[in-house]
N, C-alpha and C positions, 0 to 999 in steps of 0.2 A: 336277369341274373343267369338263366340257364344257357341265351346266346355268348357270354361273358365267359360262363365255364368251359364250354365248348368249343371257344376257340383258345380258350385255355390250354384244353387236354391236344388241342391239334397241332398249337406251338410247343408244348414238352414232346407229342412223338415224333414233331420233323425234328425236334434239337437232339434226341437222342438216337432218330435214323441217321440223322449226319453224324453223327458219335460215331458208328457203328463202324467198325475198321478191321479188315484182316492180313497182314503183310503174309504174304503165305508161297511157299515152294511147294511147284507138283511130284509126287511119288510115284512109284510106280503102284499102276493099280492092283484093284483086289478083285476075287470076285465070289458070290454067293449063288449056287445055286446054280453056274452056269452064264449067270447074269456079273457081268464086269462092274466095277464100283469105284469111279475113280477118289482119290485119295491126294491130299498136300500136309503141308506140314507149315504150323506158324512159325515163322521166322521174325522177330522183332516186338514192338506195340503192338496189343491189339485191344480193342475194347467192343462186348456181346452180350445180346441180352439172350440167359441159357436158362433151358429148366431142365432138371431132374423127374426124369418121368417115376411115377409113384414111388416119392422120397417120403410123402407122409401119411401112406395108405395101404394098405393089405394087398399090394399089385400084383400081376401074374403076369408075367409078357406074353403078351398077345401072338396068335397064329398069323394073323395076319395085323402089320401094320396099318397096310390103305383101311382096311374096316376100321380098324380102332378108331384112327383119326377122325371117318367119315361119321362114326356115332354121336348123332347130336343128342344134347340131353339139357335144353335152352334154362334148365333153372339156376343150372352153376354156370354163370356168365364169365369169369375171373379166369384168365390164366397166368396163375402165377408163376412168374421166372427173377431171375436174379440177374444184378449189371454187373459185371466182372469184367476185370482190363488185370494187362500184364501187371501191374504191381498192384493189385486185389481180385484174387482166383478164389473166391468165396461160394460155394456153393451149399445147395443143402446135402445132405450128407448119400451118396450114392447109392443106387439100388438099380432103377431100369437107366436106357441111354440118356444121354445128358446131348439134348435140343437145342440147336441157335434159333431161334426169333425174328427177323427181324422186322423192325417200328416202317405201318403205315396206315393212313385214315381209315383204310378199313377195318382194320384191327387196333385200335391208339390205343394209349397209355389210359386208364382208369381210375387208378392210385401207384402210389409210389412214396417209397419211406427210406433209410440207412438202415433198415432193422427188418427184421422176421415181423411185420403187419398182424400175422397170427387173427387175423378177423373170421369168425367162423360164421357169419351170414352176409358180410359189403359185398363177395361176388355174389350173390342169389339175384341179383338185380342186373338191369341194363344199362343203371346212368350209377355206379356204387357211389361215386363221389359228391353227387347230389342229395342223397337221402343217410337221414340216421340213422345206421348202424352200431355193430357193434365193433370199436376198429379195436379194440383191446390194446395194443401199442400205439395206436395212433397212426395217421398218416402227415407225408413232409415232404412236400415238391422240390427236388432240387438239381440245378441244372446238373450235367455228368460228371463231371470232376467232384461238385462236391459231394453228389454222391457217394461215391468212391471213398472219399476222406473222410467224408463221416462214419462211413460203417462200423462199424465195435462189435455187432452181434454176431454172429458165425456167417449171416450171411444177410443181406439186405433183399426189400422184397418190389417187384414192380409188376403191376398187376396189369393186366390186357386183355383187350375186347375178345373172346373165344370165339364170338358168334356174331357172322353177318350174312345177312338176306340178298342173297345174288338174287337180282332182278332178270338177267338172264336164263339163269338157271330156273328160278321161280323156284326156290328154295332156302334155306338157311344152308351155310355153310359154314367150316371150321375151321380155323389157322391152323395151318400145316407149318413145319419146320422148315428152314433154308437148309439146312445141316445137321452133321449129327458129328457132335464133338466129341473124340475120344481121347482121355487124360491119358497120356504115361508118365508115371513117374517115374522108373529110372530111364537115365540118361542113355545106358549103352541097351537096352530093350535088345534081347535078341527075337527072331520071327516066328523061332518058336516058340520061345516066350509069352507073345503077342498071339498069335493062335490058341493056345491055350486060356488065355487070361478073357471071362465071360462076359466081361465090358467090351471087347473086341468082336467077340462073337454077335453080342445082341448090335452092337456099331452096323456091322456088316449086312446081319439078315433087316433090320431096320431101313439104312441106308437103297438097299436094292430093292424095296418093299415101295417103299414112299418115291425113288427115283431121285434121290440126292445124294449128294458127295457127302463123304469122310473126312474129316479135318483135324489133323494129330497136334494137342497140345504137349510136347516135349515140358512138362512141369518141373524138371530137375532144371533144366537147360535156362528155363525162367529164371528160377529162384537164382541158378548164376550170375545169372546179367544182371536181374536186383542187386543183389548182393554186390555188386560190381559197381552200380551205381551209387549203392550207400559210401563205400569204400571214395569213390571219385568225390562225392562231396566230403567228406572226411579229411581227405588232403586239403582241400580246395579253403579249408576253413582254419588249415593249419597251414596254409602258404606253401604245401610240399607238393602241389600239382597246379595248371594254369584253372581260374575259373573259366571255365569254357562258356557259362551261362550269363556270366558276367553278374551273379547273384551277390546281394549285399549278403554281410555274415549275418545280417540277423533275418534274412532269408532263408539262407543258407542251414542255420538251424531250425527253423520252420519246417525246412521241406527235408530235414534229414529225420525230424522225430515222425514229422506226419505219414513218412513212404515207410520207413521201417515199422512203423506200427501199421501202415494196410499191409504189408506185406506180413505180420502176425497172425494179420485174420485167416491169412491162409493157409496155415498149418493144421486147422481146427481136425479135419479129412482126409489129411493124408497120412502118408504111412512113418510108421517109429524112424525109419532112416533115414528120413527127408526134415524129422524132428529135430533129430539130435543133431544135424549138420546147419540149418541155415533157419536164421531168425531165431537163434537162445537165446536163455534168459543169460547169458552170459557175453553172448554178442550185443543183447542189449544194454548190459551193465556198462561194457568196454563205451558205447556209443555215449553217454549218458553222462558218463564220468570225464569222458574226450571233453566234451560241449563246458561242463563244470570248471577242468583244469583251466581252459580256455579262457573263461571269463576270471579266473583267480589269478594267470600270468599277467592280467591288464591291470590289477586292479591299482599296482605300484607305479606301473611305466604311462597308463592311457587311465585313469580313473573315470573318467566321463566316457570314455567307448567301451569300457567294464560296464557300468552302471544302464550302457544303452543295450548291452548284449544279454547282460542280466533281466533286464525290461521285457525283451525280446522273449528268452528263455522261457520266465516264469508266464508270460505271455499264452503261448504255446501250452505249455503246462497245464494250464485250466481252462483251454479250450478243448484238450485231451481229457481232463475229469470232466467236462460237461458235455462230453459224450456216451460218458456212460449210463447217461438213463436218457427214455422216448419221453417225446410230450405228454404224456399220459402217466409218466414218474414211474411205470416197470423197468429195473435195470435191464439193459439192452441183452449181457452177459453176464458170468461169475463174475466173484469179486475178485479174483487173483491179481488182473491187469487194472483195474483201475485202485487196487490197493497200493499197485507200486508206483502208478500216480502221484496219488496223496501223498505215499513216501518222499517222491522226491519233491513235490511242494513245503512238505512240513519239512524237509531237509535247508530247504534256503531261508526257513522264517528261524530255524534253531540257530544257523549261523551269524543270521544279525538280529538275533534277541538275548535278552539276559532275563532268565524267568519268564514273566508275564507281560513285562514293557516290550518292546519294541523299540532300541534303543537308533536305528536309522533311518530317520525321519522320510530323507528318501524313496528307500524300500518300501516305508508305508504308503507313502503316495501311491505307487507302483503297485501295491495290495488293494487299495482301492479303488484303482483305473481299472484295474481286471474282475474288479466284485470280487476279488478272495478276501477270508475275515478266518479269523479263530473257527467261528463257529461252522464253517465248511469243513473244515478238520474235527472237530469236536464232533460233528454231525456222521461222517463219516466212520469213524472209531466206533462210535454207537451204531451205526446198521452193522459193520464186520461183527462186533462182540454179539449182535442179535441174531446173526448169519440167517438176515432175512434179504430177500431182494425188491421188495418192497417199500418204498420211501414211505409213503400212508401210514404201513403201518410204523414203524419207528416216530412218525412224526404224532400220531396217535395215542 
């Protein structure tokens, strides 16, 4: 079993080293201290495993980098970082620089979940995956993409080897960063701006400390081209732009509920004006209701490609509610987003029920291929009015 596991954990870190991607333009450099610091900018896709340096701890930024990193301390084996790609910038919530990663056998993947792991003793260990622990949300391998689509919680958690015994060396050593990412959210950043701003600061003295580059996430610029995307599939599914991906519609709506909702989780961290501009609850409404009209213009002219897009829809729908709790039944996040969920499910069972029947036989089948029933609704209504996050207890 443990040779099994092992080359387990060695095929998720080469799948998610090969993940690993930065389309990136060089800048003009920086420097700290007299020490030059070169510096680019992402441009495009990209997909990294980052961490937030003491996002969940009483941290102090260090005098010196190299020390910090070089202090071994072999009992917390775990380091935890998060998978983030252009259409999910999920992080835990800022405080020291924010570290790229990257996946290799000396350092592999450990655990890895869609959700905040929240395990307060799996890294005290060297093999965390092999022994019972406490994972409190659970742990859930899965390749990078679905990672990605799965997330729901503010931020997903992938846990990695800290510490490895250089036999050269004749020591234990510590996983150092490739990078130091530095977010900006607005678009037009002027340099003084950026001089000023303490996440650039600590970038820079970090960056020249440890002897790696600076790599500027433009996050407004993102959220654009998201949003830009959403927008392109949106025609694409109303016949008003070419499908460039050649996606069927009931892909099509697949992949416009699944990327606009990773693109939610993004917002959790950033700032009021990056809020109110891209990924509302109003942009979502508009999306949601697109997809709705859509299936209600067919249902006179195309009935059975109505009925297959409706399939499709509600499909989607409660693969979106059965992400919002871990394997271990803690809801992932609040209930706000999987409230509106359930809304719009209970919104297609209103439309073809009369009271308590279910008056299209159809629909029901389609209720039952997906495991939705009353009582997932019914279940649901009751944890909101409990406003507990807690399935156990409710179910209790």
């Amino acid at each position: 079993i443990s040779t099994i596991e092992a080359e387990s954990m060695q095929l998720y870190t080469r799948i998610y080293d090969e993940a690993n991607k930065f389309q990136e333009r060089e800048l003009q450099s920086t420097e700290y201290k007299g020490k030059e610091v070169k510096v680019s900018e992402i441009e495009g896709d990209f997909f990294a495993n980052i961490r937030v340096e003491g996002a969940y701890s009483f941290w102090k930024e260090p005098e010196d980098y190299n020390k910090y990193m070089e202090n071994v301390y072999p009992k917390i084996n775990g380091n935890c970082t998060s998978v983030v790609a252009s259409n999910l910038f999920a992080r835990a919530k800022p405080k020291g620089p924010t570290f790229v990663y990257d996946n290799n056998k000396e350092f592999p993947l450990e655990l890895l979940a869609p959700w905040d792991i929240a395990s307060s003793s799996a890294n005290e260990t060297f093999s965390p995956a092999s022994v019972k622990y406490n994972y409190r949300n659970g742990i859930q391998f899965r390749i990078p993409e679905e990672e990605i689509n799965n997330t729901r919680h503010g931020h997903n958690e992938a846990v990695k080897r800290k510490w490895h015994y250089d036999e050269g060396k004749g020591k234990m050593v510590k996983e150092k960063p490739s990078r130091v990412l530095y977010v900006q959210e607005n678009i037009n950043q002027t340099e003084e701006e950026r001089e000023k701003d303490r996440q650039w600061k600590m970038a820079k003295k970090a960056a020249a400390q440890l002897g790696i580059n600076i790599t500027i996430l433009n996050l407004e610029k993102n959220l654009q081209n998201q949003e830009q995307k959403i927008e392109a599939l949106e025609n694409a599914l109303l016949n008003k732009e070419e499908n460039k991906e050649n996606l069927t519609e009931e892909k099509i709506i697949e992949k416009l509920i699944v990327e606009f909702e990773n693109n939610r989780v993004t917002m959790r961290y950033v700032n009021n004006n990056l809020k109110e501009k891209y990924f509302t609850d109003e942009k979502r409404d508009k999306l949601y209701n697109l997809i709705e009209n859509k299936i209600k213009t067919l249902k006179n002219s195309n009935p059975q490609e109505a009925e297959k897009l409706m399939e499709s829809y509600i499909g989607v729908l409660q693969n979106e509610f059965n992400k919002a709790y871990t394997i271990t039944g803690n809801a992932v996040n609040g209930l706000q987003d999987f409230e509106y969920i359930k809304n719009r499910l209970n919104a297609q069972n209103v439309q073809e029920a009369s009271n308590e029947e279910i008056q299209n036989k159809k629909l029901q089948d389609i209720y039952k291929r997906y495991n939705i029933n009353l009582s997932d609704i019914e279940f649901v209504n009751k944890m909101i009015e409990n406003k507990t996050q807690n399935m156990d207890e409710v179910r209790e």
